[in-house]
Phi, psi and omega in degrees: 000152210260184180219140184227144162282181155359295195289316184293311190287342175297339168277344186286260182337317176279329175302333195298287166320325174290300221272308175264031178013076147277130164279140192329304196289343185266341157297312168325300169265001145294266244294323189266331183295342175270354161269315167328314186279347172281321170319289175301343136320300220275320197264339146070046182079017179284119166318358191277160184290119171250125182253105198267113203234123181233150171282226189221012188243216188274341180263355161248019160293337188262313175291325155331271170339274201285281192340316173264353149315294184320270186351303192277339176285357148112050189232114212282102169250155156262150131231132185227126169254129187256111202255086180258008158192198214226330183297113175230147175267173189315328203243350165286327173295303159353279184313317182298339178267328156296016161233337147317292185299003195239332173271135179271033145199125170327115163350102152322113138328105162252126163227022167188180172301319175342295207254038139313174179228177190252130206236166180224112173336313203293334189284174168264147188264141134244120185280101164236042197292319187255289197082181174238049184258000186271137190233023154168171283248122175298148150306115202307339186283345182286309175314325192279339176305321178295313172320296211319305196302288205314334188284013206254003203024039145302149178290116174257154175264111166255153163267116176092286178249144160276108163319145189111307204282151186243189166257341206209005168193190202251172202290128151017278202235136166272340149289325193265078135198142206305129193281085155317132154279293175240158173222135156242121174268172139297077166096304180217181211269171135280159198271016169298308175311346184229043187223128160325300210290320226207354168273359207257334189278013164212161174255324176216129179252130159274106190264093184259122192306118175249002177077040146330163212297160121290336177286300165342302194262024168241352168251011172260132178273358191038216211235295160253202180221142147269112203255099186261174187291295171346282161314325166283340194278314201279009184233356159311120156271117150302130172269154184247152182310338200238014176286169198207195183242031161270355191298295194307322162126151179265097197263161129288109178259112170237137166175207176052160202201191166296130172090331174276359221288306181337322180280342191257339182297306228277325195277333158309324178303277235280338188283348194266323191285341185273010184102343175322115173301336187194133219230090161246147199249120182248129194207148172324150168311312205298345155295332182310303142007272184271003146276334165300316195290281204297324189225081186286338165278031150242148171270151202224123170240135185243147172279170184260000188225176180281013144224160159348017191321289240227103112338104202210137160209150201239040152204175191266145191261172184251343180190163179221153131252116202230148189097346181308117181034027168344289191103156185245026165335186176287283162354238165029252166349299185281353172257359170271334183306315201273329175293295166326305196283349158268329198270178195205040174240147149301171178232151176257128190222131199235144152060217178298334164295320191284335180279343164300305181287330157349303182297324188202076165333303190314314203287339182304337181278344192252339181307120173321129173327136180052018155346142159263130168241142222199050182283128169298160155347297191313290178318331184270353212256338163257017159248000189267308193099206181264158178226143178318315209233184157260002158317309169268337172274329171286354182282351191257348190267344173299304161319296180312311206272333185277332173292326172243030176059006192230167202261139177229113180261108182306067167335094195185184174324320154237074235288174216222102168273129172222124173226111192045253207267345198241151193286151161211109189298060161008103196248016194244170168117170177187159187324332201260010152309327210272057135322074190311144163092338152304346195239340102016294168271330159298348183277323168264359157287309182306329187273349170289286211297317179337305178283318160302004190128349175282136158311117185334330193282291193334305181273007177296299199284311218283306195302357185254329174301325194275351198273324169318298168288006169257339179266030195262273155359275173306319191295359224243340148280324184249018159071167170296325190280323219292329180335132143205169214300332185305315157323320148329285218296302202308297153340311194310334176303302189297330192293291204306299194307312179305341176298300181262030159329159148247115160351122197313329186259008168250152198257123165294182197259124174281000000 
């Protein structure tokens, strides 16, 4: 599913508004009729008081609109216009009389704190103050009105957006915005919902069809993808009956160090469950043991000391993944350098590889076309710099990605594939990733897809879906703390069966 910014639906709408030569208010009242019905599923007549608090613009034209629904559907509404300005637009006026003539009291005025209203846990909020037309700085008595709501623990409702929120960069005040229970957006999701700083203000997202143009939103490509179980499926190689495991491809795991040996058993493990035909692991001699040991279906080349000095193969890998308990030593550096500047494998770059390049830029020139960099927080911030917002961190991450040519994945709840402008959102995964060891096993599922044959994008997006969904999988025996990354690994078999599951209730196709 595609992610549009602010500006694209606004062109989304218009394009809308042409091709069936429709007017703005009659668009309008597609939009709120399809969150009215949704609304009205869910509460089915239920007697609680519902409090419809609208702005002056188009999203609180949209709250009109369900206010005089709620209304003709027998359903006990407030409705309050929060007047933060003199300005109303054409379809929000529009609205307001239609909800005069039907109501037996007029929309409550707010204009300062005095005419707050006293809210009761048992009502319901609907939030249509904002949207996601807002562009600059809340009134403070509006801010504190946003306070207010969050203090009543009602259940809310946001439209679109949690009034407070901007599209493109992060909020003012971080209390003055509104704490959503459900958000029903429009036609396609925003990239706000999947950003840390600003995905945390809903809880649950709704996405609703309003019937926007379709040749429009198939010929615009928007600003990302929200990369669903759909998406991933149509990005799958099928294996064929006479494949053998040179089909699959020889990945190379380089890392570990004393004390570190772990990281490279886990992303070896993981690279052998991702399908990978054939698994050599390279590592200080202090490894050898236990990697021969922890992973007998791999092959093991030891360096001769307890880190890296020397890098050396004396074949070409189908992918290599490097960096995983590296160490950032003198050696070490100077043999991941001398290692850069020979190979001709793609790369998976991890850990202590991204803090080498950090260090030393000049290897970022050297890199293989499309390189996957795979950083934590920290690790991206030292190669990036600090960013305001995440907003400014994904735009620099872009920048780095269009300068240097390479794929970059951003971690977190919805971790972020970013390749030059455009975004691929992630929808799998859960708090009990949050792991030592985790990121251990995304490096070597990805450098397995690497290996068979996937395009560097590809295995990005599919190896950040699949390590997600396996601890998805898993967790549902180990609860989130019991997670650790050796539960991934054992999962990743079970995640690729779960890609063609059929819903309990869909029927096969004869």
């Amino acid at each position: 599913m595609k992610i549009f910014s602010a500006e694209q639906m606004r062109m989304a709408d218009e394009a809308t508004m042409l091709s069936e030569k429709m007017t703005s208010l009659e668009l309008m009242e597609r939009a709120a009729s399809q969150i009215f019905n949704l609304i009205h599923e869910r509460l089915q007549g239920s007697p609680i008081l519902i409090h419809v608090f609208c702005g002056i613009g188009n999203n609180g034209g949209d709250g009109l609109v369900i206010s005089r629904l709620l209304l003709e559907h027998g359903y006990n509404v407030k409705t309050y216009i929060v007047n933060f300005s003199d300005d109303r637009s054409k379809d929000f006026l529009v609205n307001y009389d239609r909800l005069k003539e039907i109501a037996s009291e007029w929309p409550t005025q707010l204009k300062c704190e005095e005419d707050f209203p006293q809210l009761q846990r048992e009502d319901m909020i609907i939030d249509a103050i904002f949207g996601i037309g807002l562009n600059r700085p809340i009134v403070p008595w509006v801010v504190s009105l946003i306070k207010h709501l969050n203090t009543t623990g009602c259940f809310t409702l946001s439209i679109d957006i949690p009034s407070g929120l901007y599209t493109d960069k992060g909020p003012d005040d971080p209390e003055g915005v509104i704490f959503a229970d459900v958000t029903v957006t429009f036609q396609l999701p925003k990239l706000v919902f999947f950003l840390p700083e600003t995905g945390g203000y809903t809880q649950d997202l709704e996405v609703i069809d309003i019937g926007l143009d379709r040749d429009f939103l198939i010929q615009n490509r928007g600003i990302g993808i929200l990369m669903s179980k759909n998406e991933i499926v149509s990005l799958y190689r099928p294996r064929h009956k006479f494949s053998h495991k040179g089909t699959y491809g020889h990945c190379v795991i380089i890392g570990g160090s004393y004390g570190k040996i772990g990281s490279v058993v886990l992303a070896t493990k993981a690279a052998l469950r991702t399908g990978v035909g054939l698994a050599t692991a390279y590592i200080p001699e202090c490894g050898y043991e236990v990697v021969q040991i922890a992973v007998p279906e791999a092959m093991v080349i030891a360096d001769s000391d307890d880190e890296l000095e020397e890098i050396t193969l004396n074949f070409k890998p189908a992918a290599i993944g490097i960096g995983i308990g590296i160490g950032t030593s003198e050696k070490t550096v100077k043999a991941f350098g001398e290692f850069i500047k020979e190979n001709e494998s793609s790369l998976v770059i991890d850990a202590d590889g991204i803090n080498i390049l950090a260090k030393n830029p000049d290897f970022l020139k050297i890199i293989p076309k499309r390189t996957i960099l795979t950083p934590h927080p920290k690790e991206l911030k030292r190669l990036i710099g600090e960013w305001e917002d995440d907003f400014d961190k994904i735009k620099k991450t872009q920048e780095f990605s269009k300068k240097h040519n390479c794929i970059i994945i951003i971690k977190g709840a919805n971790s972020i594939t970013v390749f030059e402008d455009q975004l691929y959102v992630n929808t799998t995964g859960n708090p009990g990733m949050a792991t030592a060891g985790s990121g251990d096993v995304l490096t070597g599922m990805i450098t397995a897809l690497l290996s068979q044959g996937y395009p560097p994008l590809h295995a990005a997006v599919f190896g950040v879906f699949l390590h997600g969904n396996s601890a998805d999988i898993a967790i549902q025996k180990t609860g989130f703390e019991g997670l650790i990354a050796s539960e991934i690994i054992s999962h990743i078999g079970p995640s690729f069966l779960e890609l063609f599951k059929r819903p309990s209730n869909e029927q096969p196709k004869k």
